[in-house]
PAMARNU-222576 format. One record per atom (N, C-alpha, C): residue number from 0; residue in one letter; chain; atom name; z, y, x. Coordinates in Angstrom, 2 decimals. Layout:
# residues N
+-----+------+------+------+---------+---------+---------+
! pos ! code ! unit ! site !      c3 !      c2 !      c1 !
+-----+------+------+------+---------+---------+---------+
! NUM !    A !    A !   CA !       Z !       Y !       X !
...
+-----+------+------+------+---------+---------+---------+
This chain:
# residues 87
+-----+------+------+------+---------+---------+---------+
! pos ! code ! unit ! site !      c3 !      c2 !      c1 !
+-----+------+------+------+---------+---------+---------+
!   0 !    X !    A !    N !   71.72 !  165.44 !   74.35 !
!   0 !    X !    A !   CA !   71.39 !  164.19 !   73.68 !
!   0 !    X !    A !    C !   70.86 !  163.20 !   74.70 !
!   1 !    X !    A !    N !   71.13 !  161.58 !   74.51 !
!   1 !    X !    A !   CA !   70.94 !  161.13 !   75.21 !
!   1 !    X !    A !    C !   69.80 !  159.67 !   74.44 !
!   2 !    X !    A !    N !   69.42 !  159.26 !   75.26 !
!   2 !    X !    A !   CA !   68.14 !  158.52 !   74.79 !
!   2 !    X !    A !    C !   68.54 !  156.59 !   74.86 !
!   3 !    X !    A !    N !   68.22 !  156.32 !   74.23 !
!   3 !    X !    A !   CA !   68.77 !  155.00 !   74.24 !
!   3 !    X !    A !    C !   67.91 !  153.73 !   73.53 !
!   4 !    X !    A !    N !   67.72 !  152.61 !   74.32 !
!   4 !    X !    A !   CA !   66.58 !  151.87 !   73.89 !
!   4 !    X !    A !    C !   67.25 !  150.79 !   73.25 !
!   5 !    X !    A !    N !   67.07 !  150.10 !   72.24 !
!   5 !    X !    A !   CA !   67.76 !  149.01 !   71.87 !
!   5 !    X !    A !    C !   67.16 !  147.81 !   72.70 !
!   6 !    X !    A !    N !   68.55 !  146.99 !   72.83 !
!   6 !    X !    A !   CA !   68.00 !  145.90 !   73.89 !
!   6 !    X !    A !    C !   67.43 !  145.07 !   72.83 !
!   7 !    X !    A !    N !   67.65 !  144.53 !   71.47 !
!   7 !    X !    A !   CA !   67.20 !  143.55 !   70.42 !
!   7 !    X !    A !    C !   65.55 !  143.83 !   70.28 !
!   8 !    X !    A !    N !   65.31 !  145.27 !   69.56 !
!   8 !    X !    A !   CA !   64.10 !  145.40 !   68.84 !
!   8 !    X !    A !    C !   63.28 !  146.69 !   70.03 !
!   9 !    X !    A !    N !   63.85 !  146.89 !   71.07 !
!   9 !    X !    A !   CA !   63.35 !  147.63 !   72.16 !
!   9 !    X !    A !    C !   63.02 !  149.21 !   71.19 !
!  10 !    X !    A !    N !   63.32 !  149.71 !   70.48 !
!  10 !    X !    A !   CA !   63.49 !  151.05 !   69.85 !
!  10 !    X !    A !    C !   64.16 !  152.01 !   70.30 !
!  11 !    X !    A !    N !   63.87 !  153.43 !   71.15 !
!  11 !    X !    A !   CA !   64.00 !  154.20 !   71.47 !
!  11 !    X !    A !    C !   65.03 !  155.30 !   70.31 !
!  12 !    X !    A !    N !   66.13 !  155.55 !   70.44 !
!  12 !    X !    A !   CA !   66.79 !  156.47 !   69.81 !
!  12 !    X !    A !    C !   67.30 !  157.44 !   70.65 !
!  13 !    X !    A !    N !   68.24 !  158.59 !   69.87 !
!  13 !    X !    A !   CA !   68.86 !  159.59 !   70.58 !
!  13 !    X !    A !    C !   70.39 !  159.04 !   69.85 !
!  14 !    X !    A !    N !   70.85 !  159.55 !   70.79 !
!  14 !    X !    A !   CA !   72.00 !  160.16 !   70.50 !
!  14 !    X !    A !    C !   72.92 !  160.99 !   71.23 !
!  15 !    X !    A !    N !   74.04 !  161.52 !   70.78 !
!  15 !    X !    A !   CA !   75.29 !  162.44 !   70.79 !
!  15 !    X !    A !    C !   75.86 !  162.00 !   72.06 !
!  16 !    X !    A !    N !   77.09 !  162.62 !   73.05 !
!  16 !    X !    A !   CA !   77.53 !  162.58 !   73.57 !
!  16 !    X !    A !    C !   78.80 !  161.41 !   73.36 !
!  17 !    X !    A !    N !   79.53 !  161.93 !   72.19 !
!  17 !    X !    A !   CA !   79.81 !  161.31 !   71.63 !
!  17 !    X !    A !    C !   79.83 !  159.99 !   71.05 !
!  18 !    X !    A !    N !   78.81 !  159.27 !   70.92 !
!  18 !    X !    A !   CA !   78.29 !  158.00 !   70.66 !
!  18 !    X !    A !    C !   77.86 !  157.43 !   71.64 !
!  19 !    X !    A !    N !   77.30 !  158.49 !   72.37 !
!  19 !    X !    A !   CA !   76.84 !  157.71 !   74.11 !
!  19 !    X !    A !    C !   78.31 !  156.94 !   74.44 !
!  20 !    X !    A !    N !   79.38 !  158.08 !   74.34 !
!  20 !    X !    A !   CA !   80.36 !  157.30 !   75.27 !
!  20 !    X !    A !    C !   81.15 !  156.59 !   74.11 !
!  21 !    X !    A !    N !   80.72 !  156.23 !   72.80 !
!  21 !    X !    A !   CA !   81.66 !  155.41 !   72.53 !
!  21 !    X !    A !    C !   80.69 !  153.83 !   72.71 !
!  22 !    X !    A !    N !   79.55 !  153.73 !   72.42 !
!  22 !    X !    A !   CA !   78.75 !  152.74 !   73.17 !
!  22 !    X !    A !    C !   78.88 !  152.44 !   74.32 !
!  23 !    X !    A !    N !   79.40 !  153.10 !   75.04 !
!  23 !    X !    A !   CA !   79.69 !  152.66 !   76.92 !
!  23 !    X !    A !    C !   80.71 !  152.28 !   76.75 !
!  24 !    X !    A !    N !   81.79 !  152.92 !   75.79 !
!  24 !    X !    A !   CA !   83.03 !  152.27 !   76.19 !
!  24 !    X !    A !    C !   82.80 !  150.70 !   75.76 !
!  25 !    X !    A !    N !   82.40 !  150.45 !   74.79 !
!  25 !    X !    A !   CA !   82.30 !  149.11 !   74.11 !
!  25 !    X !    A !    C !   81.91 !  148.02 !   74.80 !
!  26 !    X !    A !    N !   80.72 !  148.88 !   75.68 !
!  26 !    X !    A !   CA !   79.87 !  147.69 !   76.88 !
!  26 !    X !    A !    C !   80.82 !  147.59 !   77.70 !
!  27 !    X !    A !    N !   81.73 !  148.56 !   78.43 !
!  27 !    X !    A !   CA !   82.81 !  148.30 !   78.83 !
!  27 !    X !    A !    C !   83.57 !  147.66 !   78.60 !
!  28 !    X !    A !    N !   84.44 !  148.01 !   77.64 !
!  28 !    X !    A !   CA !   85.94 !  146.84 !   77.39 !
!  28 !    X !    A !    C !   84.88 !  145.13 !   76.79 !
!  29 !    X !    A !    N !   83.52 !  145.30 !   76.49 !
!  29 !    X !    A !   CA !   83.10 !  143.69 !   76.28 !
!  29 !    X !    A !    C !   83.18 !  143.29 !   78.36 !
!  30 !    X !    A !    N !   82.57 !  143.83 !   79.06 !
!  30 !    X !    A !   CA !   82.14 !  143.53 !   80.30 !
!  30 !    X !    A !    C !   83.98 !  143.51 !   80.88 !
!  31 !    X !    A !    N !   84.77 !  143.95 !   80.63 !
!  31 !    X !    A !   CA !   86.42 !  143.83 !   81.08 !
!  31 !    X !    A !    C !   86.72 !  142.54 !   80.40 !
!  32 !    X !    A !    N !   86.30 !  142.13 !   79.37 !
!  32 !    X !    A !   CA !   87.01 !  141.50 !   78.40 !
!  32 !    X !    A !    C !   86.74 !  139.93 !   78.85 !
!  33 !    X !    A !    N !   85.21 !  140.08 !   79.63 !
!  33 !    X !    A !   CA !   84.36 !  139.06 !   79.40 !
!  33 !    X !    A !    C !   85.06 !  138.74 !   80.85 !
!  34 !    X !    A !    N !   85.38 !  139.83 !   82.27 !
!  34 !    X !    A !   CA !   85.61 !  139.43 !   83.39 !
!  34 !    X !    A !    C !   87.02 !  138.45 !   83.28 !
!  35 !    X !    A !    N !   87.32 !  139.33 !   82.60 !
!  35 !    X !    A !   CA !   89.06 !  139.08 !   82.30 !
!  35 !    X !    A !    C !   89.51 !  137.48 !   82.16 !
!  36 !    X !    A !    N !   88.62 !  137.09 !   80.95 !
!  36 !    X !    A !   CA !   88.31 !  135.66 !   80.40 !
!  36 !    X !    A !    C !   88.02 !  134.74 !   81.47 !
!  37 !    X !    A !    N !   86.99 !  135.20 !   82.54 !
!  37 !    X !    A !   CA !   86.78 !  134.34 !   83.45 !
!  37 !    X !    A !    C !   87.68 !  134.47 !   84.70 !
!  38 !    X !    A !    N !   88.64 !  135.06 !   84.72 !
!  38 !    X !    A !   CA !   89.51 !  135.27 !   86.20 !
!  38 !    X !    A !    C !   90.95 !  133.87 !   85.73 !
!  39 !    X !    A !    N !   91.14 !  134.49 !   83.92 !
!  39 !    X !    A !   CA !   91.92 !  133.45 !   83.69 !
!  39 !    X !    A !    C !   91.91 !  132.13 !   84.09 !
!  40 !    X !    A !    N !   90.49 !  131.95 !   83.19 !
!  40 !    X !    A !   CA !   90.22 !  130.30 !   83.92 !
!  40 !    X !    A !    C !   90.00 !  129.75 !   84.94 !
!  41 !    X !    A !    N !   89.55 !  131.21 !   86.38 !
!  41 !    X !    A !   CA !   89.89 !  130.47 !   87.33 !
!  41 !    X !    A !    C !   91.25 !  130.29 !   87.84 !
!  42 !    X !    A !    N !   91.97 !  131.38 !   87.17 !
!  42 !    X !    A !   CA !   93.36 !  131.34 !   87.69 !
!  42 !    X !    A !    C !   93.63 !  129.64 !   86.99 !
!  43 !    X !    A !    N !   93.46 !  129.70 !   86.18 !
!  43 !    X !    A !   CA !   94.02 !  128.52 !   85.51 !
!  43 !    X !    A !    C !   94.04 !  127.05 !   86.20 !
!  44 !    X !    A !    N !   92.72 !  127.15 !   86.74 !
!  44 !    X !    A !   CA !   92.31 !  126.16 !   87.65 !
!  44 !    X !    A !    C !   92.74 !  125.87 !   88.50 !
!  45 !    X !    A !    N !   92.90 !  126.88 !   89.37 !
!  45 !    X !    A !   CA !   93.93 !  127.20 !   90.74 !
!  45 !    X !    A !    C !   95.32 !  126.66 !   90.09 !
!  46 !    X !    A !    N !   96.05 !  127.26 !   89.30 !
!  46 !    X !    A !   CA !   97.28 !  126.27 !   88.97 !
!  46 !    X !    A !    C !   97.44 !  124.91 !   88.87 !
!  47 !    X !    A !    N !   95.87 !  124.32 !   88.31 !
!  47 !    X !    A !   CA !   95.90 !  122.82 !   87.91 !
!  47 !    X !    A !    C !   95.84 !  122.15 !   89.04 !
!  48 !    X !    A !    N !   95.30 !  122.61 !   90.65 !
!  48 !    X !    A !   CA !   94.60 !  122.20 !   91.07 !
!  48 !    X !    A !    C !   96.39 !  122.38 !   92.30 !
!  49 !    X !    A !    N !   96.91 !  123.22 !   92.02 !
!  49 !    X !    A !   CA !   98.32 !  123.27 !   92.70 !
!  49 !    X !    A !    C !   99.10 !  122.54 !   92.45 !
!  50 !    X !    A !    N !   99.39 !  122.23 !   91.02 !
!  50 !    X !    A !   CA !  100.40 !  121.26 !   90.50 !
!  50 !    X !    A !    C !   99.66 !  119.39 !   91.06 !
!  51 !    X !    A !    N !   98.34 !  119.16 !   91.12 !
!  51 !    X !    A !   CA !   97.52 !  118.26 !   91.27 !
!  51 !    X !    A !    C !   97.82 !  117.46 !   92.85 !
!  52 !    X !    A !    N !   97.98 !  119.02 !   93.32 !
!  52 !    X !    A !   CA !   98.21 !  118.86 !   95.13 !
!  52 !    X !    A !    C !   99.67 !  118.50 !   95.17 !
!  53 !    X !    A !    N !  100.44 !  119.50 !   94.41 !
!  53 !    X !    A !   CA !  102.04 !  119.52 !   94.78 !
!  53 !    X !    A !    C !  102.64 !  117.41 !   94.68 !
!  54 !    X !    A !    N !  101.91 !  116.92 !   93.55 !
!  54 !    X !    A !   CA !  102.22 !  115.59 !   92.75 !
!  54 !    X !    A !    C !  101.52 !  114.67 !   94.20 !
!  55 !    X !    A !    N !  100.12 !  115.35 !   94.59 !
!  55 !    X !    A !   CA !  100.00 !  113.77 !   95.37 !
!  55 !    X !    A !    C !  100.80 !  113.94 !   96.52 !
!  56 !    X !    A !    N !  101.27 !  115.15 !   97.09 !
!  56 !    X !    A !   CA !  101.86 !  115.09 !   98.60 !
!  56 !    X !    A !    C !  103.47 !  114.44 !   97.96 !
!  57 !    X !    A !    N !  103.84 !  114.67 !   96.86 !
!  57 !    X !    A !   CA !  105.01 !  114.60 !   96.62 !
!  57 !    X !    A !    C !  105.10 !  112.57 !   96.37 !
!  58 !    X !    A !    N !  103.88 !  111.86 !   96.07 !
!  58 !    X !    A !   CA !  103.82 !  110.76 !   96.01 !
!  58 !    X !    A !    C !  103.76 !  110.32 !   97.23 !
!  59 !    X !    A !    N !  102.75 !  110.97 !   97.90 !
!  59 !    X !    A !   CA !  102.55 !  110.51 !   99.73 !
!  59 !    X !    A !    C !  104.20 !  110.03 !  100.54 !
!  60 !    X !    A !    N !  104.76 !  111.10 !  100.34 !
!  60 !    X !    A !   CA !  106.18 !  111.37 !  100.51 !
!  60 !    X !    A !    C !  106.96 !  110.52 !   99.97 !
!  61 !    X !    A !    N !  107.01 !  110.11 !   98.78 !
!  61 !    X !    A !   CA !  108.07 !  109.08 !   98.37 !
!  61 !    X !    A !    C !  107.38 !  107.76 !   98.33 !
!  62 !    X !    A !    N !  105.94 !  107.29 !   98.95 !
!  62 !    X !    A !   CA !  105.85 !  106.44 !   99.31 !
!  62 !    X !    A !    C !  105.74 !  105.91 !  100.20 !
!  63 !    X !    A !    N !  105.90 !  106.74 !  101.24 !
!  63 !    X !    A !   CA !  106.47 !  106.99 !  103.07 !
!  63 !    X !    A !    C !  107.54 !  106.34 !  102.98 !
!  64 !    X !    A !    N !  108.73 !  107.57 !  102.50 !
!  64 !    X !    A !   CA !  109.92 !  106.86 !  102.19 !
!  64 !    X !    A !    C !  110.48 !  105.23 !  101.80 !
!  65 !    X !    A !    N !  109.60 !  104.89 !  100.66 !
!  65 !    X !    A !   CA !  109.94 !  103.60 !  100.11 !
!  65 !    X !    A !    C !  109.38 !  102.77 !  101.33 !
!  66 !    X !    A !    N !  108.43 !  102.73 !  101.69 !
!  66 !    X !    A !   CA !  107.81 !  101.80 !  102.95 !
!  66 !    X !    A !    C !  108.88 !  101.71 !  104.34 !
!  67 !    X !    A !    N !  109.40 !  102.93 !  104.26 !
!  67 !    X !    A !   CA !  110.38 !  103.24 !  105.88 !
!  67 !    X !    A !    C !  111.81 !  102.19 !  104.49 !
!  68 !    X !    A !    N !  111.96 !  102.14 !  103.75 !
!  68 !    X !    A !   CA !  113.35 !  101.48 !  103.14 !
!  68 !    X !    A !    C !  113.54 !  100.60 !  103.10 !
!  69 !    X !    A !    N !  112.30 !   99.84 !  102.47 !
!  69 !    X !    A !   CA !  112.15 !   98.46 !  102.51 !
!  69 !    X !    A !    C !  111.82 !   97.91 !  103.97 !
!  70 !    X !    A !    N !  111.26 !   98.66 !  105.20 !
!  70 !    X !    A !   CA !  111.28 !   97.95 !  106.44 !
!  70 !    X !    A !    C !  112.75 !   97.92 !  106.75 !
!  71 !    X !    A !    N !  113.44 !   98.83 !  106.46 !
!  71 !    X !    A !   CA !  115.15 !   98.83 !  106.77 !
!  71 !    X !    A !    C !  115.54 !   97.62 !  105.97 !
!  72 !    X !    A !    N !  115.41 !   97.46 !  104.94 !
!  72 !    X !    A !   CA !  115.98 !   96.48 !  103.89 !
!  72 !    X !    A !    C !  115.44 !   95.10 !  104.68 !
!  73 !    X !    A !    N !  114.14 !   94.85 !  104.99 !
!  73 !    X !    A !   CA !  113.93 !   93.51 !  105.68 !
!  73 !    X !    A !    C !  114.35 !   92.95 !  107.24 !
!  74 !    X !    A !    N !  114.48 !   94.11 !  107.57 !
!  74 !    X !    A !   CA !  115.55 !   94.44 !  109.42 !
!  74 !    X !    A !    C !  116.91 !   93.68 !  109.07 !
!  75 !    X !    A !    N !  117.78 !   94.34 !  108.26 !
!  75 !    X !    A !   CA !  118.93 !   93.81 !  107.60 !
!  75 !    X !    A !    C !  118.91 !   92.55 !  107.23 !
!  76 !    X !    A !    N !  117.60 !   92.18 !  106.24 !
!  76 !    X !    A !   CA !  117.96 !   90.57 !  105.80 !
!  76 !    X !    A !    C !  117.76 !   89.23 !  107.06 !
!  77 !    X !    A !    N !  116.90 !   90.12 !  107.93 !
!  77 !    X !    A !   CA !  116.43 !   89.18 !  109.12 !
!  77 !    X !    A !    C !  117.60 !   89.03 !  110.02 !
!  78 !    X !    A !    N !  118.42 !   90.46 !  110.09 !
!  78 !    X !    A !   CA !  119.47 !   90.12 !  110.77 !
!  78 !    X !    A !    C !  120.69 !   89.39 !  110.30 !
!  79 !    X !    A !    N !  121.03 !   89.45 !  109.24 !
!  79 !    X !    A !   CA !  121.92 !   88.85 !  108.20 !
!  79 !    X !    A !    C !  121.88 !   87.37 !  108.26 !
!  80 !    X !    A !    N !  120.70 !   86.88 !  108.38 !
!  80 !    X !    A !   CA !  120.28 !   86.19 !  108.42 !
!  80 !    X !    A !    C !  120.43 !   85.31 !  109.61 !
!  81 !    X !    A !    N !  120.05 !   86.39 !  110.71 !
!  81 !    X !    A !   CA !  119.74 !   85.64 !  112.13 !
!  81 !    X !    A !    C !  121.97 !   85.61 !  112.26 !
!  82 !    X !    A !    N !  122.59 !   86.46 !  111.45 !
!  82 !    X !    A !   CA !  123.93 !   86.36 !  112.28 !
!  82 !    X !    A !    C !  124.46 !   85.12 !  111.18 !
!  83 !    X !    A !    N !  123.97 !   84.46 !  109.92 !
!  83 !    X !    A !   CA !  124.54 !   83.30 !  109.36 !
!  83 !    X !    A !    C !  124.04 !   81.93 !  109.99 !
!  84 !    X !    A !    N !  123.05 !   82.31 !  110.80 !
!  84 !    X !    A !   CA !  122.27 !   81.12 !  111.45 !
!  84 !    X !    A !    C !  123.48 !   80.91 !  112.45 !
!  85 !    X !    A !    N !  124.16 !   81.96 !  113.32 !
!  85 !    X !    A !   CA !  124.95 !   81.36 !  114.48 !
!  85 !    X !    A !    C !  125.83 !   80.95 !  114.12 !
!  86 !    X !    A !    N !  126.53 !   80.76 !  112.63 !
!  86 !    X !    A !   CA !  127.69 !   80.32 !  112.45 !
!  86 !    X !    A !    C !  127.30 !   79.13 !  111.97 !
+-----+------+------+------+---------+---------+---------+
C-alpha cells in the first residue's frame, strides 16, 4: 500500500497498487497532454514565423527586381529619346 497526500485538502490516504498506478498514469497522460499542447503552439509559431520570413524575402526580391526594370525601362526611354533627338 502506498500513501498519498491530497494536494487540495492535504489528507493523507492509502492506497492499492493498483490505484497508485492508475493515478500516475493520469498525472501522466495530463503532464504529456499538457507538454504536447505546448510544443504545438510552438511549432505553430515557428510555421507563422516561416511563412512571415518566406513573404518578406520574397517581397525584398520582387522589389529588387521591379527597381532593376524600371532603371532598364528609363535607360531605353533616355535612349529612344536621345536617338529621335538626332533625327
Amino acid at each position: 500500500m502506498n500513501e498519498i497526500i491530497c494536494p487540495n485538502c492535504k489528507t493523507a490516504f492509502k492506497i492499492d497498487e493498483a490505484g497508485f498506478a492508475d493515478i500516475l498514469k493520469r498525472v501522466r497522460d495530463e503532464e504529456f497532454n499538457k507538454d504536447l499542447k505546448e510544443r504545438e503552439r510552438i511549432f505553430a509559431l515557428d510555421k507563422e514565423n516561416a511563412v512571415k520570413l518566406a513573404e518578406a524575402n520574397i517581397t525584398n526580391t520582387l522589389q529588387k527586381d521591379l527597381a532593376k526594370k524600371e532603371a532598364e525601362l528609363a535607360e531605353l526611354k533616355a535612349k529612344k529619346d536621345r536617338e529621335l533627338a538626332e533625327f
